[in-house]
C-alpha positions as CSV (number, residue, x, y, z in Angstrom):
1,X,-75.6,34.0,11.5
2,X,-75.3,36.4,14.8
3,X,-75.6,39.7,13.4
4,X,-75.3,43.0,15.7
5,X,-75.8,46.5,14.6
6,X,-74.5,49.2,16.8
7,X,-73.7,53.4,16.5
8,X,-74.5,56.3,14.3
9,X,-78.8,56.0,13.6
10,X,-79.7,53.0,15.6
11,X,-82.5,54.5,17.3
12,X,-83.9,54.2,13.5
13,X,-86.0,51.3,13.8
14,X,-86.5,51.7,9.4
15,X,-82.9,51.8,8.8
16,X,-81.9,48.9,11.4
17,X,-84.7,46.8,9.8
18,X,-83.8,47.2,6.5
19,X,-79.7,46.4,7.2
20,X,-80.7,43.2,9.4
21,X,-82.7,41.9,6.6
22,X,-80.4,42.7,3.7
23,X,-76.7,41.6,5.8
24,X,-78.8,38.6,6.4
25,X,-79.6,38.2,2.9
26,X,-76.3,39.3,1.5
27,X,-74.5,36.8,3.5
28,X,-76.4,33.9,2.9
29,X,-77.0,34.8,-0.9
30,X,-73.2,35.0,-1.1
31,X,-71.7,32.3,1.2
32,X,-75.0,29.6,0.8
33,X,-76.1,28.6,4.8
34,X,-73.5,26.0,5.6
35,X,-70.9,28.7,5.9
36,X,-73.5,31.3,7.0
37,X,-74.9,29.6,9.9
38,X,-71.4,30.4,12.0
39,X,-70.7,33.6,10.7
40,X,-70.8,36.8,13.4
41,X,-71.4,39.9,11.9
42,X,-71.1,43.5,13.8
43,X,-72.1,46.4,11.9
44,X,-70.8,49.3,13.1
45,X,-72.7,52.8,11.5
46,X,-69.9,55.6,12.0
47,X,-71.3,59.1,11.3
48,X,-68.6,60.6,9.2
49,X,-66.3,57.9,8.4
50,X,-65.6,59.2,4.6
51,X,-64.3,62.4,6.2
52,X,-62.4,60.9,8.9
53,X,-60.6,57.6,6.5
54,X,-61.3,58.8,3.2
55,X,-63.6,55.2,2.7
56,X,-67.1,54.8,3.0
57,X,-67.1,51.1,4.5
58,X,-64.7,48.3,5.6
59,X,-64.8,44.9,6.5
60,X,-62.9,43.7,8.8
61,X,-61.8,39.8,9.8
62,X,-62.0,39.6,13.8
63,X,-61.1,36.5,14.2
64,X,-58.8,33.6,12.6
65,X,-57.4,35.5,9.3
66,X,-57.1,31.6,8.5
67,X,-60.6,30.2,8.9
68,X,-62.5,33.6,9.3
69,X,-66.0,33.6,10.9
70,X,-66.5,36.9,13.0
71,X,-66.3,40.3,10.9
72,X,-67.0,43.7,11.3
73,X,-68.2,46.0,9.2
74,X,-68.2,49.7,9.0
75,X,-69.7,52.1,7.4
76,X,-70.8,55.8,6.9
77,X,-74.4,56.3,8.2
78,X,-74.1,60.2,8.1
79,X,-77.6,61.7,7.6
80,X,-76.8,62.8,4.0
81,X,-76.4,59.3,3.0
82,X,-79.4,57.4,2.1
83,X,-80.4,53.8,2.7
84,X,-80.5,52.2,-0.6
85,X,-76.1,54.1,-0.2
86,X,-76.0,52.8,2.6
87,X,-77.3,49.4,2.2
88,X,-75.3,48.9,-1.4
89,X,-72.1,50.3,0.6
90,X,-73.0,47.1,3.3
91,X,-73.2,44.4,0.1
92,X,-69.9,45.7,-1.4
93,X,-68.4,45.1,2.2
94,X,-70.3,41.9,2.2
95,X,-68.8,40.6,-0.8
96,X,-65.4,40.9,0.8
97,X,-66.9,39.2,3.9
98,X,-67.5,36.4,1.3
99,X,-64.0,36.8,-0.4
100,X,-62.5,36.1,3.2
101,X,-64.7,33.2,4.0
102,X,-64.5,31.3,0.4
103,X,-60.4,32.1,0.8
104,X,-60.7,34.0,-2.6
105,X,-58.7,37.1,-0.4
106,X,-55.9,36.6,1.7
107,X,-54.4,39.5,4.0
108,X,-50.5,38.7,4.3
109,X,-48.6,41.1,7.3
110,X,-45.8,42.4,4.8
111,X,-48.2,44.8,2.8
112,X,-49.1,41.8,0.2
113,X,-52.5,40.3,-1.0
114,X,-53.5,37.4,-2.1
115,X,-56.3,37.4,-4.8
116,X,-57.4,34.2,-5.5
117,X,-53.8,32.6,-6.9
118,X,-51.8,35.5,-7.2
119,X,-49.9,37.9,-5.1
120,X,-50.7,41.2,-5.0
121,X,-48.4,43.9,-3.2
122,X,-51.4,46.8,-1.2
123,X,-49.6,49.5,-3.6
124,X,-51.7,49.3,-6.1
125,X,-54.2,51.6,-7.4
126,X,-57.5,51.0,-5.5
127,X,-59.7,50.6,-8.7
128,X,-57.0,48.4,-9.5
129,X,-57.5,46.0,-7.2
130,X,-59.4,42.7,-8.4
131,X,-61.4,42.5,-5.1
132,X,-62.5,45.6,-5.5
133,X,-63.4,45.1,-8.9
134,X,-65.7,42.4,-7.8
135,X,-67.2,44.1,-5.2
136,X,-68.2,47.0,-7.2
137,X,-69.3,44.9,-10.0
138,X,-71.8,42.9,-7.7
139,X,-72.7,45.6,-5.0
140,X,-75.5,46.9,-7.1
141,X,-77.1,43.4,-8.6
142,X,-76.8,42.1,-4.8
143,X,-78.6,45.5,-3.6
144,X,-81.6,44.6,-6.1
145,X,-81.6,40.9,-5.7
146,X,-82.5,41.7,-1.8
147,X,-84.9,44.7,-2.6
148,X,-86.8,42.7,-5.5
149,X,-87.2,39.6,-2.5
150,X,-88.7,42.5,-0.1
């Protein structure tokens, strides 16, 4: 995996440690390393992202929305947050980096979803949404798996 962090507390050699290990973790513990192996992965820490899109992370697909291998991730890195948030806020976005690769989510350009087999039209409650569901179901167990292997 190619894995670059960039933004908001960089120069914090702890914190950029700690997410390097665990996004390498996460992503292999999710995907296995034959899908791994050609993923690119740019975190991007955003001080104040909560404040300024109402989310704490996102994960993005930079690449071919068919056969997706590049991502970004964002997330809020603001100085109130602390690493274990942070880090758990990088697995949940993780897990939708695995939903993309394993085809299990599907982005459609008319404001539709695909979960899995069904359709899903984006207005939808967001604790609703199955994907969601999954990641916040997971973010936490995925969290400890990597802090219990450090």
């Amino acid at each position: 995996m190619n894995l670059y962090i960039e933004g908001y507390r960089t120069q914090n050699k702890k914190l950029v440690e700690d997410i390097t290990s665990a996004a390498y973790f996460y992503v292999y513990d999710l995907v296995g390393g034959r899908f791994a192996r050609h993923i690119t992965l740019d975190i991007k820490l955003t001080r104040n992202l909560k404040n300024k899109t109402g989310a704490y992370g996102f994960c993005q697909i930079m690449d071919d929305v068919d056969k997706p291998r590049e991502f970004e991730i964002e997330i809020d890195a603001s100085t109130e947050h602390d690493f274990r948030q942070i880090l758990t806020w990088i697995a949940h976005e993780c897990i939708h980096l695995k939903q993309f690769v394993k085809g299990e989510l599907y982005d459609y350009e008319d404001e539709t979803v695909q979960w899995k087999t069904k359709r899903y039209k984006l207005h939808m409650a967001y604790d609703d949404m199955p994907w969601e569901r999954e990641a916040y179901r997971l973010e936490t167990k995925l969290y400890d798996k990597w802090e219990g292997c450090v």
